[in-house]
GUROLO-436022 format. One record per residue: chain; residue number from 1; x, y, z of N, C-alpha, C, O, CB in turn. Coordinates in steps of 0.2 Angstrom, whole numbers, plus 5000, padded with zeros to 4 digits. Glycine has a CB too. Example, Ala and Ser with C-alpha at 12.3 -4.5 7.8 and 13.67 -1.06 7.14 Angstrom:
REM residues 2
A, 1, 5066, 4972, 5039, 5062, 4978, 5039, 5066, 4984, 5039, 5071, 4983, 5042, 5057, 4978, 5045;
A, 2, 5064, 4989, 5035, 5068, 4995, 5036, 5064, 5000, 5039, 5067, 5006, 5040, 5070, 4997, 5029;
//
This chain:
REM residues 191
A, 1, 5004, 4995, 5000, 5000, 5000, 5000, 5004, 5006, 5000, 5009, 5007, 5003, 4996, 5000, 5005;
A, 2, 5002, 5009, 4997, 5006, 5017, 4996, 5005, 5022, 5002, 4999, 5022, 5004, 5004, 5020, 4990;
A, 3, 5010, 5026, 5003, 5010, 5029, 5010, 5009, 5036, 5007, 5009, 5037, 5001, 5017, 5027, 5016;
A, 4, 5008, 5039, 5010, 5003, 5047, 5009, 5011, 5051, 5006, 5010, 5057, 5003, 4997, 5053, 5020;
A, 5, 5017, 5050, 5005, 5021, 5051, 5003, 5022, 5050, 4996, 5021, 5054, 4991, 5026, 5049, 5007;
A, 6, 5024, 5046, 4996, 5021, 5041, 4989, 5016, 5045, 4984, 5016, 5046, 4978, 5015, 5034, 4991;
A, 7, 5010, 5046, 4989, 5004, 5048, 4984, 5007, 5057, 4983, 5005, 5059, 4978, 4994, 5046, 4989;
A, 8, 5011, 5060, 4987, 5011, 5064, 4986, 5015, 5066, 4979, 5013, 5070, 4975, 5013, 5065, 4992;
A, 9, 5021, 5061, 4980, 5025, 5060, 4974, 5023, 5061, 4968, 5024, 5065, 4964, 5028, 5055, 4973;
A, 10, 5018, 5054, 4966, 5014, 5053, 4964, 5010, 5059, 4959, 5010, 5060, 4953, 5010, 5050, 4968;
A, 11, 5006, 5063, 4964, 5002, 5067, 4963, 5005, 5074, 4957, 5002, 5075, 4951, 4999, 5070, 4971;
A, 12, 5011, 5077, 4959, 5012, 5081, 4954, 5015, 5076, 4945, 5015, 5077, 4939, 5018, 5088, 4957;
A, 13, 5016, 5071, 4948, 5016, 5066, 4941, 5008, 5066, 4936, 5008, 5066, 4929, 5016, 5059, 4945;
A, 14, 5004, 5065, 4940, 4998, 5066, 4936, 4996, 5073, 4937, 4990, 5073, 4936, 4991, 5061, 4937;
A, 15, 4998, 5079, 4939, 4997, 5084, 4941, 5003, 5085, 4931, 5001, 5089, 4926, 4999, 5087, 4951;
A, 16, 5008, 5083, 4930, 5011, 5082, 4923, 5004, 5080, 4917, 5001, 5085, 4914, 5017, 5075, 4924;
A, 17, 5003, 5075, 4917, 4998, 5069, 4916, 4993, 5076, 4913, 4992, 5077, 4906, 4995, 5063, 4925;
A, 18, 4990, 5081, 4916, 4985, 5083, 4915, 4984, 5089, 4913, 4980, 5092, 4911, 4982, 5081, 4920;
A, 19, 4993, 5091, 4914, 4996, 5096, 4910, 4997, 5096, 4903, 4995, 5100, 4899, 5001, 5096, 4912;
A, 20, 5000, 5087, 4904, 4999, 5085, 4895, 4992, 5085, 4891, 4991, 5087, 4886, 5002, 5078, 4894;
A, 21, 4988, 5082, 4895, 4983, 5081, 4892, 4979, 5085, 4890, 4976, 5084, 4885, 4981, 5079, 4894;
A, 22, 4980, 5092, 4894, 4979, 5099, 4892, 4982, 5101, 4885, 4979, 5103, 4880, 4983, 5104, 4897;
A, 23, 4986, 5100, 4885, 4993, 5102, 4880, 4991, 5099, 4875, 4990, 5103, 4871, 5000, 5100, 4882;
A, 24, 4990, 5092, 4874, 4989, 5089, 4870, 4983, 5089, 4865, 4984, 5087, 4859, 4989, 5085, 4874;
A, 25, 4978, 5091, 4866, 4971, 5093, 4862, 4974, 5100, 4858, 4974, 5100, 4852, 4962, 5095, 4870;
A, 26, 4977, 5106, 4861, 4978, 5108, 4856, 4983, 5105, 4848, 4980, 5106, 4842, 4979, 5114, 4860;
A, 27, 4987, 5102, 4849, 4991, 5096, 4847, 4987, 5094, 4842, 4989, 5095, 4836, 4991, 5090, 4853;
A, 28, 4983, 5091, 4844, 4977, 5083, 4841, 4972, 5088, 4836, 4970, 5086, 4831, 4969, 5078, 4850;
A, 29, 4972, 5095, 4838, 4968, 5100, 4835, 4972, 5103, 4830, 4968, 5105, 4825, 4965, 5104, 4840;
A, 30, 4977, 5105, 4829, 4981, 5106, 4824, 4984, 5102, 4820, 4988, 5104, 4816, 4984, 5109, 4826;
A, 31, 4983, 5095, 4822, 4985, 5091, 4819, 4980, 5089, 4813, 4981, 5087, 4807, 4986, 5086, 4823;
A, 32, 4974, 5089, 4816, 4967, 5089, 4812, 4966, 5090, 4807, 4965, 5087, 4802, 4962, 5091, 4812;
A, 33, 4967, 5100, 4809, 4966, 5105, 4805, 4971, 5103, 4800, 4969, 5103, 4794, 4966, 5111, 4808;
A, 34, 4978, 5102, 4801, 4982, 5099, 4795, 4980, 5094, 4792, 4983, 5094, 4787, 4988, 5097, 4796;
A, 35, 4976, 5090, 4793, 4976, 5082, 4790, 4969, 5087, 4787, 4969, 5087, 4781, 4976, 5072, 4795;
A, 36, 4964, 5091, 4789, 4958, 5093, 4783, 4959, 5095, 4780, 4956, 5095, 4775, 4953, 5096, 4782;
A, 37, 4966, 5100, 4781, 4967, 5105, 4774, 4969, 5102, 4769, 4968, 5103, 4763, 4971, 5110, 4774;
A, 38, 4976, 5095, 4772, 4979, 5089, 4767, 4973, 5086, 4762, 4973, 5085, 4756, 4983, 5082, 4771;
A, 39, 4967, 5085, 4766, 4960, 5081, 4763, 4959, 5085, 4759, 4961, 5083, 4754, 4954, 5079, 4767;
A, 40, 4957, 5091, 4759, 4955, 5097, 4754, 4955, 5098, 4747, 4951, 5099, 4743, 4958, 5101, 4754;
A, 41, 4962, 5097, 4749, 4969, 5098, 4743, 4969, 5092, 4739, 4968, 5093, 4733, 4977, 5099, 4747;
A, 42, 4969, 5084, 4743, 4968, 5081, 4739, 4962, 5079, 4736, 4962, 5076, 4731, 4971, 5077, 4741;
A, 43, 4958, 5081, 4738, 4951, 5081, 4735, 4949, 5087, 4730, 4944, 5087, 4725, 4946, 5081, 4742;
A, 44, 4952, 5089, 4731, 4952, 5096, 4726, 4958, 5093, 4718, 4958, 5094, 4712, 4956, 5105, 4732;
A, 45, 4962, 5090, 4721, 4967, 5086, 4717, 4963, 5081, 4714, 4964, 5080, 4708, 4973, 5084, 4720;
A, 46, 4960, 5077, 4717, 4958, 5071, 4716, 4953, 5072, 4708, 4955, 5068, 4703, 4953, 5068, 4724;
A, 47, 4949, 5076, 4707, 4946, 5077, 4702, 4948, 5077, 4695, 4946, 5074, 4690, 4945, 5082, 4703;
A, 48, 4954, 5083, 4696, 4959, 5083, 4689, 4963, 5077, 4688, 4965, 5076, 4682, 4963, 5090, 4689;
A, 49, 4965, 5073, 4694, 4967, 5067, 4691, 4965, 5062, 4688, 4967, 5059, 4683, 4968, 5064, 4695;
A, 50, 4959, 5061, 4693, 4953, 5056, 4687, 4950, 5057, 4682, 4945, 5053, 4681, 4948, 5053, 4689;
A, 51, 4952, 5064, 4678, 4951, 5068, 4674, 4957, 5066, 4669, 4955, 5064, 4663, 4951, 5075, 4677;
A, 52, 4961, 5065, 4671, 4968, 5066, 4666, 4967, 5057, 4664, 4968, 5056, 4659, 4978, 5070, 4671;
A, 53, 4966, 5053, 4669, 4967, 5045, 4669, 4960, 5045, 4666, 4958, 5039, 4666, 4969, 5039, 4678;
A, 54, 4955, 5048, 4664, 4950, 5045, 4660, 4953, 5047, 4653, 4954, 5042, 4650, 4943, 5048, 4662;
A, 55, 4954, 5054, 4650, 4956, 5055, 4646, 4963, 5050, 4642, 4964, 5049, 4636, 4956, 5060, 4647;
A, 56, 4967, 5049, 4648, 4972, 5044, 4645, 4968, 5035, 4642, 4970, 5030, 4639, 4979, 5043, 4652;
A, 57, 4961, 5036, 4646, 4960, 5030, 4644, 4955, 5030, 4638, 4955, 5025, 4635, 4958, 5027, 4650;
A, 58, 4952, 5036, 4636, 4949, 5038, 4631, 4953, 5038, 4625, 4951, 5036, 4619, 4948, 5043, 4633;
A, 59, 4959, 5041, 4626, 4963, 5042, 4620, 4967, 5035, 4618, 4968, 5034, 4613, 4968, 5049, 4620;
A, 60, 4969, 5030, 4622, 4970, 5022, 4623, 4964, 5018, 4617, 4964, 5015, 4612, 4968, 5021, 4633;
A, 61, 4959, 5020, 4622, 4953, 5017, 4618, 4952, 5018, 4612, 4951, 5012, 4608, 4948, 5020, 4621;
A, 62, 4952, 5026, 4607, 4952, 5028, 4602, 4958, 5026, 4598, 4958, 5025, 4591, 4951, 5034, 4603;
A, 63, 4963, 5025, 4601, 4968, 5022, 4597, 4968, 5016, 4595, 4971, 5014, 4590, 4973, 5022, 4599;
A, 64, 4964, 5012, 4600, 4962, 5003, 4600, 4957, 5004, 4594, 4960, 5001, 4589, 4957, 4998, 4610;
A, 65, 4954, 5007, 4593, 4947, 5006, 4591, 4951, 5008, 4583, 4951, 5004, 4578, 4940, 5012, 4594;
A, 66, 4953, 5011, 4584, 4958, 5014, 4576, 4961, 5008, 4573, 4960, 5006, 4567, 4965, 5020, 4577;
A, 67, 4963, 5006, 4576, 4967, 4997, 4574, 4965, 4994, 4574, 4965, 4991, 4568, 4970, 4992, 4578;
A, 68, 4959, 4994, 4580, 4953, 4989, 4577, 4949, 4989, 4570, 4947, 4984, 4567, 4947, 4990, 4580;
A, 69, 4948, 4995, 4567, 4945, 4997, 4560, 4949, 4995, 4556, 4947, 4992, 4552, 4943, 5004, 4558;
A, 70, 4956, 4998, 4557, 4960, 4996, 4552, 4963, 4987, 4551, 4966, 4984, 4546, 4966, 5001, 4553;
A, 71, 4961, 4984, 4557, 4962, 4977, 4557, 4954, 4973, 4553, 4954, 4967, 4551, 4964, 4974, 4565;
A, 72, 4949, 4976, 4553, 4942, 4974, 4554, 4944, 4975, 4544, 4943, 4970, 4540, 4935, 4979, 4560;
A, 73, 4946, 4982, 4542, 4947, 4982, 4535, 4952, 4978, 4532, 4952, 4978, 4526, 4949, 4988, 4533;
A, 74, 4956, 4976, 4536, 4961, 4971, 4533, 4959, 4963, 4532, 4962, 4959, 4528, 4967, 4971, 4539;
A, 75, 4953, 4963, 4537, 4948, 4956, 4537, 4945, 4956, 4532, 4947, 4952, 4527, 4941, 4957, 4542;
A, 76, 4940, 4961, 4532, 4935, 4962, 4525, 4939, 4962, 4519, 4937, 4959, 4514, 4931, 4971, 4525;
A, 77, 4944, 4965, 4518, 4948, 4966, 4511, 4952, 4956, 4509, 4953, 4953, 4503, 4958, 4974, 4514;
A, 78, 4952, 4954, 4516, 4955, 4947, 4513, 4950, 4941, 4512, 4951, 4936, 4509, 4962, 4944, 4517;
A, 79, 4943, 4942, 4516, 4936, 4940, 4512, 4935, 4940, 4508, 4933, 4934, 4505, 4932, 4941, 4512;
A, 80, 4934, 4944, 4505, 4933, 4949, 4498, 4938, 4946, 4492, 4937, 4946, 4486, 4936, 4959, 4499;
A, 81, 4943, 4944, 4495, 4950, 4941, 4490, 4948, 4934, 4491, 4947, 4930, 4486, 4960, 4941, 4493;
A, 82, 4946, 4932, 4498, 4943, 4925, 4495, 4937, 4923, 4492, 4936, 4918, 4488, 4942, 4922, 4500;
A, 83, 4933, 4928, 4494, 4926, 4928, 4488, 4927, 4927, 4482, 4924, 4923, 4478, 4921, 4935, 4488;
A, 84, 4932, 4930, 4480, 4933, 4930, 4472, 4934, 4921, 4470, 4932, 4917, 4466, 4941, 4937, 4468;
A, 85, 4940, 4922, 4475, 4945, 4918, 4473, 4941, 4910, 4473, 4943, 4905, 4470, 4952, 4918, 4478;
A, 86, 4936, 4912, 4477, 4929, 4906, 4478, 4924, 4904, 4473, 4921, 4899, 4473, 4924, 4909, 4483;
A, 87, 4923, 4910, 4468, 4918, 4911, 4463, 4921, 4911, 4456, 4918, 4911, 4451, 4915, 4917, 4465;
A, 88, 4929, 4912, 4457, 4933, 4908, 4451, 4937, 4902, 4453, 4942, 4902, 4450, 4938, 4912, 4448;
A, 89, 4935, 4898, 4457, 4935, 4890, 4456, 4928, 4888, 4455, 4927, 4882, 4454, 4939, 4885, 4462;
A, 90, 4924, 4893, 4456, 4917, 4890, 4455, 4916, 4888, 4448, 4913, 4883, 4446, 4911, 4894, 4458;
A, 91, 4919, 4895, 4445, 4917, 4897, 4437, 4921, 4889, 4433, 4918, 4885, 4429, 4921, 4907, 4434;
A, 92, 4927, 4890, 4436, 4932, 4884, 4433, 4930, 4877, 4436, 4933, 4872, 4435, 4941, 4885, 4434;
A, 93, 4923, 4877, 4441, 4921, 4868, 4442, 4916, 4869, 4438, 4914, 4863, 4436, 4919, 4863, 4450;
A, 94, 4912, 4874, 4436, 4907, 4873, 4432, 4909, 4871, 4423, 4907, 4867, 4418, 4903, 4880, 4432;
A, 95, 4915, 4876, 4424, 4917, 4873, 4416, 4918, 4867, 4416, 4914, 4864, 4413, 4925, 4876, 4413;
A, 96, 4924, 4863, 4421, 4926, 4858, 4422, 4919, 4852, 4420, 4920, 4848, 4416, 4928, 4859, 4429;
A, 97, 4913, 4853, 4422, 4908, 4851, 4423, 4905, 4850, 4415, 4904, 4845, 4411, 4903, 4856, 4429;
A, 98, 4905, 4855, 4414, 4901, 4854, 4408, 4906, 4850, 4401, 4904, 4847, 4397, 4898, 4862, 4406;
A, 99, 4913, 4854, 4403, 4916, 4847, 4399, 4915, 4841, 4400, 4914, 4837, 4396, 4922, 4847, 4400;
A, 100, 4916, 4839, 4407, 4915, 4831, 4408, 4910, 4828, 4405, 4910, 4823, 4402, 4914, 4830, 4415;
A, 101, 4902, 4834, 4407, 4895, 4829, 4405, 4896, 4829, 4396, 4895, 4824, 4393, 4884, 4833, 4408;
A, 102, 4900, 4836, 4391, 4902, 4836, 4385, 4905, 4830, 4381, 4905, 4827, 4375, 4906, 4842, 4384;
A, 103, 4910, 4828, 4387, 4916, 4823, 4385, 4909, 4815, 4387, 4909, 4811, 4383, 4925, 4824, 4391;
A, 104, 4906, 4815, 4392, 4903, 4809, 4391, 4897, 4808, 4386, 4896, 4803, 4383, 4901, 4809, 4396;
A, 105, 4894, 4813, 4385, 4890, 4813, 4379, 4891, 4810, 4374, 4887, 4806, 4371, 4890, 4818, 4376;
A, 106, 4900, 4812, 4371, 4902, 4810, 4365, 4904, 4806, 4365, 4906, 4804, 4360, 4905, 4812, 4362;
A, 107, 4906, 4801, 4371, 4907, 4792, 4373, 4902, 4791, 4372, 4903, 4786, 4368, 4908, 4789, 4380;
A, 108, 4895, 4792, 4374, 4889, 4787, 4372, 4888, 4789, 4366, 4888, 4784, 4363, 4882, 4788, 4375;
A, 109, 4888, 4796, 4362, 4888, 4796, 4353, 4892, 4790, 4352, 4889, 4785, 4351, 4891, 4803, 4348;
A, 110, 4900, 4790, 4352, 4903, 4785, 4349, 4901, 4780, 4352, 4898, 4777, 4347, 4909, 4784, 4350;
A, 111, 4900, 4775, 4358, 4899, 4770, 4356, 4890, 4767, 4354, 4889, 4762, 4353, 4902, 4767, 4362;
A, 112, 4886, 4773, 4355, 4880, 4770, 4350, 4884, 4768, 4343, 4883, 4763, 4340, 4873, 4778, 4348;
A, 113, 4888, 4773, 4340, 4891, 4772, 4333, 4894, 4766, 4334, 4892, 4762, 4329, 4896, 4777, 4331;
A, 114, 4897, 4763, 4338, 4901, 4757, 4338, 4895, 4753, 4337, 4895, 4749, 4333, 4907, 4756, 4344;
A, 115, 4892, 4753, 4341, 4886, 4748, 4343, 4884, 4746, 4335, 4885, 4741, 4332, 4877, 4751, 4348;
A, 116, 4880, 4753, 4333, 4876, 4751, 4326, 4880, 4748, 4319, 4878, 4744, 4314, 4873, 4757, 4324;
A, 117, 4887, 4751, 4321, 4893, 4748, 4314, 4893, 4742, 4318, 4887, 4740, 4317, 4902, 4753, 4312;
A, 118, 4895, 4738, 4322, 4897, 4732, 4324, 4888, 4728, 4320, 4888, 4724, 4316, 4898, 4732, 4335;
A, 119, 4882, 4730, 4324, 4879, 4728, 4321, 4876, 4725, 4313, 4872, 4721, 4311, 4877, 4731, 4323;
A, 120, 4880, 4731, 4311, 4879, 4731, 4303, 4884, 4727, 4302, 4883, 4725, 4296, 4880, 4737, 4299;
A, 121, 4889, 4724, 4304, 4894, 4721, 4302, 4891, 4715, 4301, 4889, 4712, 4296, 4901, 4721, 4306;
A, 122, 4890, 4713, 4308, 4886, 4706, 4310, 4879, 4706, 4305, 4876, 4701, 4305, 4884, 4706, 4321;
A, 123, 4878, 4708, 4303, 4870, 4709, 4299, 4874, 4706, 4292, 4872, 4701, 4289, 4866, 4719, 4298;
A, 124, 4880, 4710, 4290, 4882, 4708, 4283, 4885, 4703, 4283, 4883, 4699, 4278, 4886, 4712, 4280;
A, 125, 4890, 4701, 4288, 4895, 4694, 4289, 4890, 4688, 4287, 4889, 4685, 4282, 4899, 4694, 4298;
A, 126, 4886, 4688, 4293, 4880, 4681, 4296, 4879, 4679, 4288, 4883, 4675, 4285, 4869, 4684, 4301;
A, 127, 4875, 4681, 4284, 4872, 4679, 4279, 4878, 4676, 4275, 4878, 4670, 4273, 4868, 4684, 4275;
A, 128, 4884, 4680, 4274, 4891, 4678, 4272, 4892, 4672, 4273, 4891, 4668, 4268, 4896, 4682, 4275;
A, 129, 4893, 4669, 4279, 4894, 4663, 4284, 4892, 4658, 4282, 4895, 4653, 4280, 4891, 4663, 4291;
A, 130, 4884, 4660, 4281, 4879, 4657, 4281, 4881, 4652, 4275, 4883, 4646, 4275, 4872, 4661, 4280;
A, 131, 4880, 4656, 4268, 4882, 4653, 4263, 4889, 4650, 4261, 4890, 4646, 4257, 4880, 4657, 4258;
A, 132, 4892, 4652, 4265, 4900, 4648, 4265, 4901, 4641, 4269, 4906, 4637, 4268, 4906, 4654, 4269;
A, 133, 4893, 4641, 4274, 4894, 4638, 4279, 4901, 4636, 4283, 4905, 4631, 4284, 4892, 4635, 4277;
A, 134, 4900, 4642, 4286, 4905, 4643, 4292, 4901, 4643, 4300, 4897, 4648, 4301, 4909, 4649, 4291;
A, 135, 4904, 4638, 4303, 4900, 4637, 4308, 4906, 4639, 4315, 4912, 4638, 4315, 4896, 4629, 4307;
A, 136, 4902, 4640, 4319, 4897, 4644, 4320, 4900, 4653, 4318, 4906, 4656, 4318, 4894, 4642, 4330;
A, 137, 4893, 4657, 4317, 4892, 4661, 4312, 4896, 4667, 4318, 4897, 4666, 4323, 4883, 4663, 4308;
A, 138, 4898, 4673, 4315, 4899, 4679, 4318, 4892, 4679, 4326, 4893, 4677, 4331, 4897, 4686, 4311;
A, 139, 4886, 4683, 4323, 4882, 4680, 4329, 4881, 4677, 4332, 4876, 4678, 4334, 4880, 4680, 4331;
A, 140, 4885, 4669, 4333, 4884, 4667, 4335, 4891, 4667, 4342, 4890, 4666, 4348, 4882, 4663, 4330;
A, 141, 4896, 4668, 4340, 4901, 4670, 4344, 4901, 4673, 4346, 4902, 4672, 4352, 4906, 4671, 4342;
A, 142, 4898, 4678, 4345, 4897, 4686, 4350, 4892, 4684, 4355, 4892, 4686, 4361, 4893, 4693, 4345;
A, 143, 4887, 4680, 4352, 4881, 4679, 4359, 4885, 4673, 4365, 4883, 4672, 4371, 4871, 4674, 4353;
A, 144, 4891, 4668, 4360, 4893, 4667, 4367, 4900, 4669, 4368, 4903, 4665, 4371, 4893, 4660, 4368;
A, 145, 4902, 4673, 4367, 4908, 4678, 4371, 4904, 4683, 4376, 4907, 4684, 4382, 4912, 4685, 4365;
A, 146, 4898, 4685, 4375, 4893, 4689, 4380, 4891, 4685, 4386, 4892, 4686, 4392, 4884, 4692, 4377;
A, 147, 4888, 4678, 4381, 4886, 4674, 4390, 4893, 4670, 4393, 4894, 4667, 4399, 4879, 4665, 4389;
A, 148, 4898, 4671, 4390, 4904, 4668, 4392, 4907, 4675, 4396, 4912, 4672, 4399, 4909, 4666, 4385;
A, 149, 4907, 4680, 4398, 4908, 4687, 4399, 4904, 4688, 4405, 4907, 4691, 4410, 4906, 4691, 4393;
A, 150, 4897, 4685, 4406, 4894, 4686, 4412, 4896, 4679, 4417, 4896, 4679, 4424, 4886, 4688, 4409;
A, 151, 4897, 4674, 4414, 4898, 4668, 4418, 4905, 4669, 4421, 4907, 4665, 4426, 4898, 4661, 4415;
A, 152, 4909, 4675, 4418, 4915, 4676, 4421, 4916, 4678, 4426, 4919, 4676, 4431, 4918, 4678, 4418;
A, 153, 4911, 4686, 4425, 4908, 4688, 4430, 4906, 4686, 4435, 4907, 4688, 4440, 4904, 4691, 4430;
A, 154, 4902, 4681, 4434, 4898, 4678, 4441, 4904, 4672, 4444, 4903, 4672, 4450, 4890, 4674, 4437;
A, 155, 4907, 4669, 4443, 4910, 4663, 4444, 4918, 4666, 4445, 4918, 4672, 4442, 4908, 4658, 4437;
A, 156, 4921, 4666, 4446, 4929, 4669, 4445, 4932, 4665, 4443, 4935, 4666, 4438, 4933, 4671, 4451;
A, 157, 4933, 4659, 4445, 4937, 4650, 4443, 4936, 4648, 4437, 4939, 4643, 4434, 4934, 4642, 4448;
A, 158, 4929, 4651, 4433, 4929, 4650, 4427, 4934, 4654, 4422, 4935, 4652, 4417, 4923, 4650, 4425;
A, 159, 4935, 4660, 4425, 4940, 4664, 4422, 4948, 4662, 4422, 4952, 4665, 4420, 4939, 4671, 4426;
A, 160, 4948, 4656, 4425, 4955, 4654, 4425, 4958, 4648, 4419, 4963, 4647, 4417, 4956, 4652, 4432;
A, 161, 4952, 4646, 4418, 4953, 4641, 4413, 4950, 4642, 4407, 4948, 4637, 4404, 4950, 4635, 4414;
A, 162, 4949, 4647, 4404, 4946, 4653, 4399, 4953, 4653, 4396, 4954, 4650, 4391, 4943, 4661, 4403;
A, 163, 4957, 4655, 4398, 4965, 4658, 4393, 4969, 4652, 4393, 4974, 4652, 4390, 4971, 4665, 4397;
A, 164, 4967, 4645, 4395, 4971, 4640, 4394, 4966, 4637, 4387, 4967, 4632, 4383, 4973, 4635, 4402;
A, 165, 4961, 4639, 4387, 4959, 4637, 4381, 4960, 4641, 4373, 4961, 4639, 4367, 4951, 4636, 4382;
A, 166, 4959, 4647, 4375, 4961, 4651, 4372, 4967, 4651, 4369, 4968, 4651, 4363, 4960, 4655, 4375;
A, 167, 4974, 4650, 4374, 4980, 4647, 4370, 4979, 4643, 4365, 4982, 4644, 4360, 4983, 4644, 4375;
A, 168, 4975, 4636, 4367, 4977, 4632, 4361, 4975, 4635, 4355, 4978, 4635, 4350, 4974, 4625, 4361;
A, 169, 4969, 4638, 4355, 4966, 4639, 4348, 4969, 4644, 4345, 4967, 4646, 4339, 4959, 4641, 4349;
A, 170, 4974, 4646, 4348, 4978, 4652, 4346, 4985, 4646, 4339, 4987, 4646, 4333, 4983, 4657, 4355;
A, 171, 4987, 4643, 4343, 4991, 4638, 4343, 4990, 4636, 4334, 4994, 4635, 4330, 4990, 4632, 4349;
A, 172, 4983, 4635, 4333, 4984, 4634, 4326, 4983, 4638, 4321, 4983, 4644, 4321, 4979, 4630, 4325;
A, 173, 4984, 4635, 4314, 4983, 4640, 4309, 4975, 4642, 4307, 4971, 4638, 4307, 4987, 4638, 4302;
A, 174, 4975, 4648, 4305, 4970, 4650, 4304, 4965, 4647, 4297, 4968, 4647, 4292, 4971, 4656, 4304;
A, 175, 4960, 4644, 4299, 4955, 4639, 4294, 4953, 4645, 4287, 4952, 4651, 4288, 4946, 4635, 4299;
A, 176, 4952, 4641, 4282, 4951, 4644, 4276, 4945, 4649, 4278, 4945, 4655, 4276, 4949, 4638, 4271;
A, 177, 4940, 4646, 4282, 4933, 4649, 4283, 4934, 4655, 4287, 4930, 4660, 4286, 4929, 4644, 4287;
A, 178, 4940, 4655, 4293, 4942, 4662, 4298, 4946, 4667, 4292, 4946, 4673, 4293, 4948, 4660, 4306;
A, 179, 4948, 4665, 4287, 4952, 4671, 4283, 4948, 4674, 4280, 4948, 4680, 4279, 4957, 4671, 4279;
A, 180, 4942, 4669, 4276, 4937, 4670, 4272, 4935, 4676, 4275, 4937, 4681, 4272, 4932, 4665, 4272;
A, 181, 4932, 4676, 4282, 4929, 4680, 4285, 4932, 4686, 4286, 4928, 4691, 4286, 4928, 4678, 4290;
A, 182, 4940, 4686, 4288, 4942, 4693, 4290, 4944, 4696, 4282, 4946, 4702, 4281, 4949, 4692, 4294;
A, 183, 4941, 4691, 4278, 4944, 4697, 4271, 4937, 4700, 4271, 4936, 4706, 4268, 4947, 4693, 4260;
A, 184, 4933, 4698, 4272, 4924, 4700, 4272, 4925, 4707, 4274, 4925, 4712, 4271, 4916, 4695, 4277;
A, 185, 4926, 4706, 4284, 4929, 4711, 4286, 4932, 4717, 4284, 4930, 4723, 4285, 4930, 4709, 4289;
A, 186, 4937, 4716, 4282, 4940, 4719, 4279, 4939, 4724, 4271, 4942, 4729, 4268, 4944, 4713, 4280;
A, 187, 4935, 4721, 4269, 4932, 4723, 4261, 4927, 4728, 4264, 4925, 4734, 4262, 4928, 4715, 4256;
A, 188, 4924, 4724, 4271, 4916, 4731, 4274, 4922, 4737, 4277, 4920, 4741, 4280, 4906, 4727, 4285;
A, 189, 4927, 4737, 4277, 4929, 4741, 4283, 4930, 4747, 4278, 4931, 4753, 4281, 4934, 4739, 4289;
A, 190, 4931, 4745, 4270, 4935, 4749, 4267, 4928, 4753, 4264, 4930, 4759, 4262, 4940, 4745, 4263;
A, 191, 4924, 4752, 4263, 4918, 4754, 4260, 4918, 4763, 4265, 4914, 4767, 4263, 4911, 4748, 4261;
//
C-alpha cells in the first residue's frame, strides 16, 4: 500500500499527466486541421486526376478502336480476295463440269456408233457365213463371248481356265473359213 508520501510524489506526476493532456488537444487539433486541409487539397486534386486517367484512357481506347477498324478492313479486304478467289474455282468447276457431261455425251455418241457399225457388220457377215457355211456364224460367237463374259463375272474359277483354252486355239493356223471371214471384214471396213 502506498503511504501518503508516495501519493504525494505521485500526485504532481499526474498533476504532469493533466498538464499533458491539456497540452495535448491543442496538438490533436492542429493536427486535424492539417490532415483537413491535406484532405482538401487532395480532394480538390483528386478530380483533375481522374480527369487526366480518363482521358488517357479515352485516347487508349480511340487508338484501340483505330486498329481495330484498320484490322476489321484488313479482314473484309482478305474475304473479299477469298470471295473472288471462291467464285473463280466455282466458274472453273462449272466449266470443268460441263466438259465432263460434253466429253461423256460423246462416249455414248461413239459407242451408239460402235454399237450400230458392229451391228451392221454382224448383219452383213451372218448371211456371208451362212452361205460359206461357216459354223458357228459371227452371231453366234458374239452371243457366246457375252454369255461367256457374264459367267466370268459371276464365277471367278471359270475365268482361269478361259485363257488355257484360248491358248490352244491360238496355237493353230487359221482355217480357210476364219480368213474368208476377215477378208469379208476387211472389204466392209473399206467401203
Amino acid at each position: 500500500m502506498t503511504t501518503h508520501q508516495e501519493h504525494e510524489v505521485k500526485a504532481p506526476t499526474s498533476d504532469k499527466r493533466n498538464a499533458d493532456d491539456s497540452a495535448a488537444p491543442p496538438k490533436a487539433e492542429l493536427m486535424r486541421a492539417r490532415l483537413k486541409l491535406i484532405g482538401n487539397y487532395a480532394m480538390l486534386a483528386f478530380a483533375p486526376v481522374v480527369a487526366v486517367v480518363a482521358l488517357v484512357i479515352a485516347v487508349l481506347a480511340v487508338n484501340g478502336s483505330q486498329s481495330g477498324r484498320e484490322q476489321l478492313d484488313k479482314a473484309n479486304a482478305r474475304i473479299d480476295s477469298l470471295n473472288s478467289g471462291l467464285s473463280a474455282s466455282r466458274g472453273e468447276l462449272e466449266k470443268f463440269k460441263a466438259a465432263v457431261s460434253k466429253e461423256n455425251s460423246l462416249r455414248n455418241e461413239d459407242i451408239a456408233k460402235r454399237d450400230e457399225r458392229m451391228a451392221k457388220i454382224v448383219q452383213n457377215i451372218t448371211p456371208l457365213q451362212t452361205k460359206l457355211k461357216i459354223s458357228p456364224t459371227l452371231e453366234e460367237q458374239l452371243r457366246q463371248a457375252a454369255s461367256a463374259v457374264a459367267a466370268a463375272s459371276a464365277v471367278p474359277t471359270s475365268a482361269v481356265a478361259a485363257p488355257v483354252a484360248a491358248s490352244t486355239g491360238a496355237d493353230k493356223k487359221p482355217s480357210p473359213q476364219v480368213r474368208a471371214m476377215k477378208e469379208a471384214i476387211e472389204k466392209y471396213n473399206k467401203k
